[in-house]
Each structure stands twice: as structure tokens, then as C-alpha cells.
N, C-alpha and C positions, 0 to 999 in steps of 0.2 A: 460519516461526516463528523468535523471538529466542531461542537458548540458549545461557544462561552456564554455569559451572561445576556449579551445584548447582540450576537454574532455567530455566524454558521458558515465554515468552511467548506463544503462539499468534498469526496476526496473521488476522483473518477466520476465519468459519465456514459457510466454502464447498465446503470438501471434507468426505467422506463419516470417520467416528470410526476407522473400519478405518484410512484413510490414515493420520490422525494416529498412531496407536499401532503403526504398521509405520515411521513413520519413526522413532519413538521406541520401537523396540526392545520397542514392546508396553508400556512403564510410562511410566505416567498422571504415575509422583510426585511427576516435578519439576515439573509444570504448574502456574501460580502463578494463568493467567485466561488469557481471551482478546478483542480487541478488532476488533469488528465496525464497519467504515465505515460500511454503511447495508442500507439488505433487501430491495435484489435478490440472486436465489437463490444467485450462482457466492461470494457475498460471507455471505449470515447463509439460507441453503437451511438449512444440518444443524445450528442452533442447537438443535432440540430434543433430538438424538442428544447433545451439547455437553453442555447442563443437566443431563440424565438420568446422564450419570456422571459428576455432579458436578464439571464444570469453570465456573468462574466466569464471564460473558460483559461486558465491559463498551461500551456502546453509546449512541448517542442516546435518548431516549425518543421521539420520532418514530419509531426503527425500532423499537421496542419495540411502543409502543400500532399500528402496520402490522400486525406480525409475529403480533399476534392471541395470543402464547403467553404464559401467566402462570406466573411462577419466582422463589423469592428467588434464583436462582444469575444474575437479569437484574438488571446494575444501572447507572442512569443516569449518561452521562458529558455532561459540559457545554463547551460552548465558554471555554476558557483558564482552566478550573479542573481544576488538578492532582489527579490520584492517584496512590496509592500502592501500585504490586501485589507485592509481594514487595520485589525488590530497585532496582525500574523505577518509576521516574517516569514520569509519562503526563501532557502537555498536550493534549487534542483542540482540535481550533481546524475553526472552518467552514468546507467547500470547496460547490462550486457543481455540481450533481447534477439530472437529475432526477429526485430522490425526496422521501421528507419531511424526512429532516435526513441529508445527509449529513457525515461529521465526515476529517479526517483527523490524523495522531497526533506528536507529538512524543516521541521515549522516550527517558528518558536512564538510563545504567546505568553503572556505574563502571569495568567490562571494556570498555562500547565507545561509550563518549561518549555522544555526542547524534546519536539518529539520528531524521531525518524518513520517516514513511510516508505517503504518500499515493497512492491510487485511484482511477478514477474520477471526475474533475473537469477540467472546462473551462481550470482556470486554479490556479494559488494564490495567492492575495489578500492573500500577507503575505510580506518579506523578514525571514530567519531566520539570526541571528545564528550562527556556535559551530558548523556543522554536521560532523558527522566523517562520516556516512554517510548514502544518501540513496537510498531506496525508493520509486521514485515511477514512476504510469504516464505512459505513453510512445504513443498509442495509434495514431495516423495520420500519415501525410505527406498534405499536400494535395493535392500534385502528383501523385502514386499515387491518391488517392482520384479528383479531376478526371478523370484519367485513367481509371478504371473508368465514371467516369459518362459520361462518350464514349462507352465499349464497349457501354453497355447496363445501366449495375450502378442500382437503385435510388436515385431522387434524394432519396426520401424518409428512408430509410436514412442517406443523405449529410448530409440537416438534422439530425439527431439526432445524428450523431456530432460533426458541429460545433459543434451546442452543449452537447455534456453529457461532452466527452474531450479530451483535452489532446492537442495537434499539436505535432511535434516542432519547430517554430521557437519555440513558446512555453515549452519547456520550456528548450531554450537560452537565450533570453531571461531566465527565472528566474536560471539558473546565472550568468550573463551579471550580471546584477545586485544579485547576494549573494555575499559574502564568502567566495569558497570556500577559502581556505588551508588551512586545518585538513581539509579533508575527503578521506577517503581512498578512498571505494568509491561507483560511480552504480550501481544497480541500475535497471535499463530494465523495466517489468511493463507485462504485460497490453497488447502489442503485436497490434492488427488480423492476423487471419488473412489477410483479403484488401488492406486497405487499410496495408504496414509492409511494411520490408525489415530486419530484423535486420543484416546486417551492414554496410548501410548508415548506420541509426539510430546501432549502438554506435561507429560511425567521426567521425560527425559530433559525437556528443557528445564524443568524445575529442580535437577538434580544439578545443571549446571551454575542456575542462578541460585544457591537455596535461598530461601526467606522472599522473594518475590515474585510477587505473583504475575501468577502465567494462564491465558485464557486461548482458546481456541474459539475463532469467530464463528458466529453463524445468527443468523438473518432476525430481524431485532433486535440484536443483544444490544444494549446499552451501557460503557463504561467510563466509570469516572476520573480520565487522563490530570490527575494534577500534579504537582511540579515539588508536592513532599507527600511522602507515605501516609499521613495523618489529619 
């Protein structure tokens, strides 16, 4: 989740409403929405827990009309048509999934610039200007993967994650050919349990950004998205 001073963006509705409200001290008030990528379960599973105490969801309608749930608190978000949730700016723009519409997110907020989230996609299909911070999955090495399917690991497994998750050459590649001056913070997500080396991953990306820093998520971790290094 994005939290400014007075405001909390949620980012997916994959975890369980207990989560949310134990990492937020148990109040709801500054929750302004939340933004679901698409509806497999780890990403929009606990939209109905979401809706029901009234937290906002904003989503494709592909994952909506999936998701089978009817709510005015669901409301459609479109490829490069902006909203406006509180105090956050929201671009969704289309990434490559397989599901019915996956989206992933542009936010810009005044405390911390421009930040890209992205999940769950093969690729991103667009160089992005302006970026101060940068949320994006990270999911496989090939070589690691190739490697498990030597051992014995499912080859079919192996197709699927090749085409529906992003490999760490090509997320370099990204970084590699966008503009990254401005940008102060790589957030590494949803890294392969079996197919990902953590601190190998945040090494290599560090080599291509030098001087900025590069974190690999995991569960609590807390960081401070602002919009200058300092």
C-alpha cells in the first residue's frame, strides 16, 4: 500500500481485511481505494471482504464482469484514462497476462512523484517518462528456471511462466531503456519461490541502475517512496 500523510492507497486485493487493518493500526480512515491488476486470487481473491467495509476497488471490467461480484464500491478503470482517488493520480495502461484484462498502474502523488506498479506481465509495452519509483515484478531467471527443468521441475510450468511473468534480463532491458534519473527506489515483487535468487536479482539490478537503490519485497517491509533522494 501507498501511504501519504493523511491517505492510503491500497495496491491489490489479495490479502486477507485483517491484514490490511493490522498493518494500518486497525483504521480503515485514511483508505482513499484500492487498485486491483486483474483476478487471479493472490491479486483480487478478498475483493468481497474490500467492498463490504466499504473500501473503494478500482479495476479493469474484464476483472470485474470474471470476478462474478456486483458493488457500486467496483469501479472501472481504463487503459490511459486517468483517475482521480483522493490525492493520487492513477494512469492504468495494459500489460500482457493470462487473464481477461490485465492493467498495471501509473500513480502520481505530490509526496512521491511518479511511481509505476506493475505485476504479473511478460513484458511492459511502454517507455515511461518522469519515473521516481518503480514497483514492478521480477519473477524468474532463465537460467535457474532451465536449470530446475534439468532436475526434473515441470516443463509445462516452465511454458507458463515464460509467457505470462517477467525475467530478470527483461526487466533490465526496461530500466536499460527508459530514462531513469529521476528515479530513486526499484522495488523487486513477487519473485519465484523456486525459479529467483533474491540477492542475486537485487545485485544485478543494482548494477544496472548504479547509485539507486534496489529492494526486494517481502512481507512487512516498509519504504519510503519520495519523489527526491534526500
Amino acid at each position: 500500500m501507498l501511504k501519504g500523510k493523511t491517505e492510503t492507497l491500497i495496491l491489490e486485493a489479495g490479502v486477507s481485511l485483517k491484514e490490511v487493518k493490522k498493518a494500518l493500526d486497525f483504521d480503515l480512515s485514511s483508505v482513499v481505494g484500492c487498485l486491483a491488476s486483474h483476478e487471479h486470487g493472490d491479486h483480487f481473491g478478498k475483493a468481497k471482504e474490500f467492498v463490504a467495509a466499504g473500501i473503494d476497488i478500482y479495476t479493469g471490467f474484464g476483472t470485474i464482469k470474471k470476478s462474478g461480484i456486483e458493488s457500486h464500491r467496483l469501479h472501472i478503470a481504463k487503459h490511459a484514462v486517468m483517475i482521480n482517488i483522493g490525492q493520487f493520480q492513477i494512469t492504468p495502461f495494459n500489460v500482457v497476462h493470462d487473464c481477461v484484462e490485465p492493467l498495471a498502474f501509473l500513480i502520481k502523488h505530490h509526496e512521491c512523484g511518479l511511481i509505476m506498479f506493475v505485476t504479473d506481465t511478460h513484458y511492459i509495452p511502454f517507455k515511461i517518462p518522469g519515473l521516481n519509483n518503480c514497483l514492478c515484478e521480477v519473477n524468474y531467471d532463465i537460467n535457474i528456471t532451465n536449470e530446475n527443468i534439468a532436475n526434473g521441475a515441470s516443463q509445462s510450468v516452465r511454458d507458463r511462466v515464460l509467457e505470462t511473468h517477467m525475467e530478470l534480463s527483461t526487466f533490465c532491458d526496461f530500466l536499460k531503456y527508459n530514462d531513469t534519473s529521476m528515479l530513486n527506489n526499484v522495488v523487486l515483487l513477487h519473485l519465484s519461490d523456486g525459479n529467483s535468487n533474491a540477492k542475486q536479482f537485487k545485485q544485478t539490478v543494482e548494477q544496472v541502475i548504479p547509485g539507486k537503490q534496489v529492494w526486494v519485497a517481502d512481507k512487512g517491509m516498509s519504504i519510503n517512496l519520495d519523489k527526491t533522494p534526500f
